[in-house]
C-alpha distance (Angstrom), angle and dihedral (degrees) to the residues before:
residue distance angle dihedral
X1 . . .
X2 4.10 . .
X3 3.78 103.1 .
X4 3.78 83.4 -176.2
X5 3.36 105.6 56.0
X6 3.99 90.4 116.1
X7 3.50 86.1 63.4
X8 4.05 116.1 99.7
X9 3.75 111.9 -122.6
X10 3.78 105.5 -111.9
X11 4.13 98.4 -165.1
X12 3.03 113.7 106.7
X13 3.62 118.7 -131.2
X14 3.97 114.5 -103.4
X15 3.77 112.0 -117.6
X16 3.84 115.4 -131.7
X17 3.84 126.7 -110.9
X18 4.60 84.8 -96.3
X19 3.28 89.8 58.9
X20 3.76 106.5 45.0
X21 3.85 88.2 48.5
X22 3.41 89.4 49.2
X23 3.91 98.6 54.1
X24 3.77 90.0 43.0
X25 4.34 86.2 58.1
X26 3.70 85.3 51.0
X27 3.71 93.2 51.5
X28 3.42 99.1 45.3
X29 3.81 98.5 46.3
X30 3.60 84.8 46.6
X31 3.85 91.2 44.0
X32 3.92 91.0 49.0
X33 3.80 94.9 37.8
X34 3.89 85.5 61.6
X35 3.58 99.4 47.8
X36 3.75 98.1 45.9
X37 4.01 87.4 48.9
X38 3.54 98.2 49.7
X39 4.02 119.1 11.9
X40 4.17 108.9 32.9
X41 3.80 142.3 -39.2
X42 4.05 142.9 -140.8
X43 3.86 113.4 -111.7
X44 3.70 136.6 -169.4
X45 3.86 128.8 -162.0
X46 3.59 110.3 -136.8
X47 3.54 105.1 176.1
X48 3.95 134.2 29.9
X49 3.60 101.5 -108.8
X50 3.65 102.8 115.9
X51 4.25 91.7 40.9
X52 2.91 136.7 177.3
X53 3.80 94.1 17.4
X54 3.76 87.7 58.1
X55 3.52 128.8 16.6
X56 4.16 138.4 -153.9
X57 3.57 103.8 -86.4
X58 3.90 98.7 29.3
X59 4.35 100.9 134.7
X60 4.22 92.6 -162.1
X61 3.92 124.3 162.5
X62 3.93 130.8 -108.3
X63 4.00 111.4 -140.0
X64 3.99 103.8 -151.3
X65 4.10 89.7 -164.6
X66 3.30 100.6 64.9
X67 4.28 94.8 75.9
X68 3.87 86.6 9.2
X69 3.77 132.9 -89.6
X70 4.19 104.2 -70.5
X71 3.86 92.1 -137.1
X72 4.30 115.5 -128.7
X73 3.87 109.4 -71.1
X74 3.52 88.6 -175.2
X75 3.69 117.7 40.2
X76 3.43 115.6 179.4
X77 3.91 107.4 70.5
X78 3.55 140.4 127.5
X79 3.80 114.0 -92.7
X80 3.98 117.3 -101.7
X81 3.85 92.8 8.9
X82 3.41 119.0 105.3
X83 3.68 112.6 -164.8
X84 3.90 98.8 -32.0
X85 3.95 142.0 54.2
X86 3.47 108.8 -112.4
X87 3.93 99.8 -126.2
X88 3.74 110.2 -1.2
X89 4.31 87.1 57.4
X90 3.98 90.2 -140.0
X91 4.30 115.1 131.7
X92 3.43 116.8 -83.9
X93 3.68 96.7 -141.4
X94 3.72 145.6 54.6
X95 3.05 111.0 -131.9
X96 4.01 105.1 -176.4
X97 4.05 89.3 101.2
X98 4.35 112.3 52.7
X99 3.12 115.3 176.1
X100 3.97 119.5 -144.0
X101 4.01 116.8 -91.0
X102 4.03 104.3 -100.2
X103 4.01 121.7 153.0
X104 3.42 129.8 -164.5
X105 3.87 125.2 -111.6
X106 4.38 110.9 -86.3
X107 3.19 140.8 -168.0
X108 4.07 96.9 -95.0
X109 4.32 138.5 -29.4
X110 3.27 129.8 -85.7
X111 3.95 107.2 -79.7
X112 4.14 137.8 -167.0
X113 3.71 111.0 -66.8
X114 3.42 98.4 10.9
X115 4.30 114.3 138.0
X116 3.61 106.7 -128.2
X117 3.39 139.9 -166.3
X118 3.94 110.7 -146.4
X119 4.19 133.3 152.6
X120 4.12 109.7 -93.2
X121 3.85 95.1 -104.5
X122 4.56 86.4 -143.7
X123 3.56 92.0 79.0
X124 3.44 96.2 76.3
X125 3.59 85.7 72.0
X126 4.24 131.5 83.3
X127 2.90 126.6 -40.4
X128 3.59 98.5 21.7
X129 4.20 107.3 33.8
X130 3.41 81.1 -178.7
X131 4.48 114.5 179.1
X132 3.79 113.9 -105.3
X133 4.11 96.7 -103.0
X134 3.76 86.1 45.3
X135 3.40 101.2 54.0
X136 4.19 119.7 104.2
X137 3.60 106.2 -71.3
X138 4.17 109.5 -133.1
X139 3.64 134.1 -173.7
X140 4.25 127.8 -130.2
X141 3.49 145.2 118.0
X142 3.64 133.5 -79.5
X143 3.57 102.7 -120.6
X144 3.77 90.1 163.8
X145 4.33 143.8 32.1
X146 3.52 131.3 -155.2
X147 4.43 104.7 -75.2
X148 3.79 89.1 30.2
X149 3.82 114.9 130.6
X150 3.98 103.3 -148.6
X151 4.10 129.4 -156.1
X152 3.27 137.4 173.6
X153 4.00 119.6 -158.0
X154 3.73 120.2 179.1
X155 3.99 91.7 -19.8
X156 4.05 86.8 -54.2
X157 4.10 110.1 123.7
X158 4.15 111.3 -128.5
X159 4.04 112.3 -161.0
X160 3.15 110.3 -168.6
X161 4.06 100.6 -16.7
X162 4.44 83.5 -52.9
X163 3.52 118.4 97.9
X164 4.17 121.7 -104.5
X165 3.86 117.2 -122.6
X166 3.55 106.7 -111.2
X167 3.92 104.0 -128.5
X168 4.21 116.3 -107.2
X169 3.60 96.7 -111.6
X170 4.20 106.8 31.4
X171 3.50 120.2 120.8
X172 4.00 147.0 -126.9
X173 3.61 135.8 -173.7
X174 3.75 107.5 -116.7
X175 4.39 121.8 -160.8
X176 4.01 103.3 -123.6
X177 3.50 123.0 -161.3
X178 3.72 127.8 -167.5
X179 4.45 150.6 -159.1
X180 4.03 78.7 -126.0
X181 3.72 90.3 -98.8
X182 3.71 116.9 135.6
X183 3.82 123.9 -118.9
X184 3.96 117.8 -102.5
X185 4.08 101.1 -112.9
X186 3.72 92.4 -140.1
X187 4.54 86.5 61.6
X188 3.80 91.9 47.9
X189 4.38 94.8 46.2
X190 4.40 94.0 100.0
X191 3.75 83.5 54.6
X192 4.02 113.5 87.4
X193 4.10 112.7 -131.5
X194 3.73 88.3 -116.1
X195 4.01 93.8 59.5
X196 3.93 89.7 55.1
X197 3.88 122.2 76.6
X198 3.64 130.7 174.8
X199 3.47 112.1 -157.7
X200 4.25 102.0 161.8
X201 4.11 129.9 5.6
X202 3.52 86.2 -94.2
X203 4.04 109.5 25.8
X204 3.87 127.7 66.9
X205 3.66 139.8 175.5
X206 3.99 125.7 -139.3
X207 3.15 151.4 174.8
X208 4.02 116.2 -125.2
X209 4.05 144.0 167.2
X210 3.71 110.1 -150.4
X211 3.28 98.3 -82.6
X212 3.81 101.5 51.3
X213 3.71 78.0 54.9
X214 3.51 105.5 54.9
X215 3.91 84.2 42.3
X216 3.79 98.8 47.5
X217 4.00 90.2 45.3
X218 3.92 91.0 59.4
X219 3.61 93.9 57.9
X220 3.74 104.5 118.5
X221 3.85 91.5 -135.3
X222 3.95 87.0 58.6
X223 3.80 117.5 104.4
X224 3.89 111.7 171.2
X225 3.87 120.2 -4.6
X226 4.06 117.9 -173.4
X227 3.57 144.9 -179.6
X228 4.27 107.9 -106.9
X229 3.75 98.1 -133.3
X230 4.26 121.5 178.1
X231 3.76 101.2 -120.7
X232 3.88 115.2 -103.3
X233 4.16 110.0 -103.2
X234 4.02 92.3 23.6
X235 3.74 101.1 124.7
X236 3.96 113.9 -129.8
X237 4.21 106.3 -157.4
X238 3.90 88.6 -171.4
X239 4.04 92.6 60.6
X240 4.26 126.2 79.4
X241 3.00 120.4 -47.5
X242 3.68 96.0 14.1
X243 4.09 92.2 -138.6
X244 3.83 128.9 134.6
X245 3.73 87.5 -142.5
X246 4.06 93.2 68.1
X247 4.69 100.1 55.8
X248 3.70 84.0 -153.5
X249 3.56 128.1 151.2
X250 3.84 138.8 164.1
X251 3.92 95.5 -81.4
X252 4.01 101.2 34.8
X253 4.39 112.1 38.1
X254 3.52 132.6 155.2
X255 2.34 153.4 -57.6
X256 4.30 93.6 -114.8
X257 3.83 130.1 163.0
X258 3.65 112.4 -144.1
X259 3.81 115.7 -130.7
X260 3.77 117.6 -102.8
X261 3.94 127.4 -162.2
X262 3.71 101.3 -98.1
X263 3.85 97.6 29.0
X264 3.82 124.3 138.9
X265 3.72 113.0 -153.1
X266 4.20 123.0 -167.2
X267 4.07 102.8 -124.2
X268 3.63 98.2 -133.4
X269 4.10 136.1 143.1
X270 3.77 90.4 -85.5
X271 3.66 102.1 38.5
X272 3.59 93.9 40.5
X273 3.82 101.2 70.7
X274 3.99 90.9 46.7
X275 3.97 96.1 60.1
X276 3.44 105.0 23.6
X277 3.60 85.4 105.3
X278 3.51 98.5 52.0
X279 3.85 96.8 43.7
X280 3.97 93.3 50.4
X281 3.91 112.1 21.7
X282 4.03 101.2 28.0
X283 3.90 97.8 35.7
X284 3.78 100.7 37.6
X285 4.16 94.0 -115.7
X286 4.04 124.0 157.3
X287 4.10 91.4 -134.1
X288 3.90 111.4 -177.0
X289 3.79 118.8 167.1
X290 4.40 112.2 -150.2
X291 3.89 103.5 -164.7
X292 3.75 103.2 -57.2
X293 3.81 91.1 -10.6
X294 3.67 134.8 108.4
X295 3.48 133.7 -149.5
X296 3.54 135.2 -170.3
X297 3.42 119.8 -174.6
X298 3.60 92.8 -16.4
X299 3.89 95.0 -55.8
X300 4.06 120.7 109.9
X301 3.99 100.9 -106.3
X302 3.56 131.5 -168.9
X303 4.47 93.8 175.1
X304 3.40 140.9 19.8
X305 3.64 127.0 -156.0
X306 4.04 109.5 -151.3
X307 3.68 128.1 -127.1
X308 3.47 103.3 -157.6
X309 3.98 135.1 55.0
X310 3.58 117.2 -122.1
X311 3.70 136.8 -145.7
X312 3.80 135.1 -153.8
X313 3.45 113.8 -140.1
X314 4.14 133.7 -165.1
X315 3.75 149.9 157.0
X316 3.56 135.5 -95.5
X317 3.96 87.7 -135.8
X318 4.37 89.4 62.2
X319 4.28 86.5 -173.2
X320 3.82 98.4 45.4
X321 4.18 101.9 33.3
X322 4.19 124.0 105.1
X323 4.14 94.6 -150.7
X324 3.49 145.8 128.4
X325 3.70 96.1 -41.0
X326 3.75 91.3 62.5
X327 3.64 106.2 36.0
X328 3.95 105.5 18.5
X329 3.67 140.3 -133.3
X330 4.14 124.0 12.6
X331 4.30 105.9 -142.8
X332 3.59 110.8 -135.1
X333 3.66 82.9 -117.4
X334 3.64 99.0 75.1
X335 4.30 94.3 51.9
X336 3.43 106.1 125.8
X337 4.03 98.5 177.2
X338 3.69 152.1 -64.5
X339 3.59 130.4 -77.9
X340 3.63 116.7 -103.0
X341 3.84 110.0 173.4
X342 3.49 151.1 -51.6
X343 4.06 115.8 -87.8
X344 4.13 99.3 176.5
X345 3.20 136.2 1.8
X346 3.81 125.2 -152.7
X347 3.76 124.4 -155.8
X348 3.95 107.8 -165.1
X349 3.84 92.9 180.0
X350 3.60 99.5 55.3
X351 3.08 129.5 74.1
X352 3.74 134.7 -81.1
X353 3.91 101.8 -97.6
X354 3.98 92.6 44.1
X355 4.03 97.3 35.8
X356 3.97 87.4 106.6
X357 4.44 106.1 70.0
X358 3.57 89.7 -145.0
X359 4.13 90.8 -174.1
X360 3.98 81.6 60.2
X361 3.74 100.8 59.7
X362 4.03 121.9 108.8
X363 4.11 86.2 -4.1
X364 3.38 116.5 156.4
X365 4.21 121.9 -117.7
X366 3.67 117.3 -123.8
């Protein structure tokens, strides 16, 4: 007879094999959902924009501490998927609760120079209305912070009336001229097909760092070698903000102050079409203009003072890069994270035994 049957049984029932795998899924998507939200995140460059400093097929990681973890704006997602279902093509989000932007404290700002990873501030138009944290996550560097007055001469970047360092590795497209005679192959093999253009039996177009410049120019079969540069005053309708009244184009801007937090702008014909954007889209504002009018929120309004700092934004490759000179200002509130370093590197066009770039791996991003 069980003279403890009034006592509870205290063992605990062993879980089966489902169950335990099942917990450790939920931890670890937990787990990795933390880490990638608040510490660092993988990376892959999928287009050549920020060459040669970073290349297609470099797999580098984001740190989120160094301007502060940007907390979840949009909550309810599916793990690991960004904005779209792998697959089925359908959004990966719902995005009938936002949350407000708020970011936690980091180790510094965003400065000069710095290669950033932020969310591409266009999807929040049609078709896609995509939120901020969803929105396509792109890769450039800061050329600019909030206060800075930004110019572009002759394809050289002015900050602030001094001249910007042009990074070690960026790119320009460079007029070559030759005697007729062809190139050797084996010369020509560290430049990608893309960068190289024939346009005449004797002229050609490509796309060079410094060094691929200084090396292509002493080619004995080279006669005259020059920077292509967009003429000063020629007025480009694809770059920001898309108005005959600014001549800009990709190689002669500005000049153009960058919104800071704090900053009280005159609403005026020529300011108007430069932060219209920012007031409406990026800051939530009801902007209506009435003849020569503006007004904000329906109130008459003759400034606006901006809540936000801005960032300007472009690639290392200044003739083949979609940035800030096309599409405008980056909000803080779409920085994602900093650029820590490359941890593979994947060559699809070589071949097999030399697809991994070895001399890539675990270097640094500067």
């Amino acid at each position: 007879m069980n003279w403890k049957f009034w006592k509870k049984n205290k063992e605990k029932k062993k879980k089966s094999a489902g169950r335990e795998w099942l917990d450790a899924v939920v931890f670890a998507v937990i787990a990795a959902t933390i880490i990638r939200s608040l510490f660092i995140e993988a990376y892959t460059i999928p287009t050549g924009s920020m060459e040669r400093s970073l290349l297609v097929g470099d797999f580098l990681f984001v740190s989120k501490v160094n301007y502060g973890a940007r907390l979840p704006m949009t909550p309810i997602a599916f793990p690991f998927a960004h904005h779209t279902m792998p697959i089925i093509g359908t959004k990966a989000y719902w995005d009938g609760w936002e949350l407000p932007y708020y970011r936690l404290p980091g180790l510094g700002h965003v400065k000069r120079n710095d290669v950033v990873v932020f969310n591409y501030p266009m999807d929040a138009d049609p078709p896609l209305n995509r939120p901020v944290d969803k929105r396509e996550n792109y890769i450039k560097r800061c050329i600019g912070i909030s206060g800075d007055t930004l110019k572009i001469i002759d394809a050289q970047v002015y900050i602030n009336g001094k001249p910007s360092p042009l990074p070690k590795h960026s790119e320009t497209q460079y007029y070559v001229k030759t005697d007729g005679t062809e190139f050797n192959p084996m010369a020509l093999e560290n430049i990608k097909p893309e960068d190289k253009q024939r346009a005449t039996q004797d002229e050609y177009v490509f796309n060079l760092t410094k060094q691929g410049f200084s090396e292509i120019k002493a080619f004995s079969n080279v006669k005259t070698m020059t920077p292509i540069i967009a003429e000063k005053g020629v007025f480009d309708q694809q770059v920001f903000p898309h108005d005959s009244h600014f001549p800009w184009n990709q190689d002669n801007y500005g000049p153009i102050i960058i919104p800071k937090k704090g900053w009280t702008v005159k609403l005026d014909s020529l300011t108007f079409p430069i932060y219209r954007r920012c007031i409406e889209v990026y800051e939530g504002n009801k902007l209506e203009v009435k003849g020569n009018d503006f007004y904000i929120n329906d109130k008459k309004a003759d400034a606006y003072t901006f809540k936000m700092n801005y960032y300007w934004m472009m690639g290392d490759n200044r003739h083949d890069s979609a940035d800030s000179r096309y599409w405008g200002f980056v909000p803080e509130d779409h920085i994602v994270g900093k650029a820590l370093f490359v941890w593979m590197s994947w060559d699809d066009n070589a071949s097999f035994i030399h697809k991994i770039r070895w001399s890539r791996i675990f270097m640094g991003i500067h």
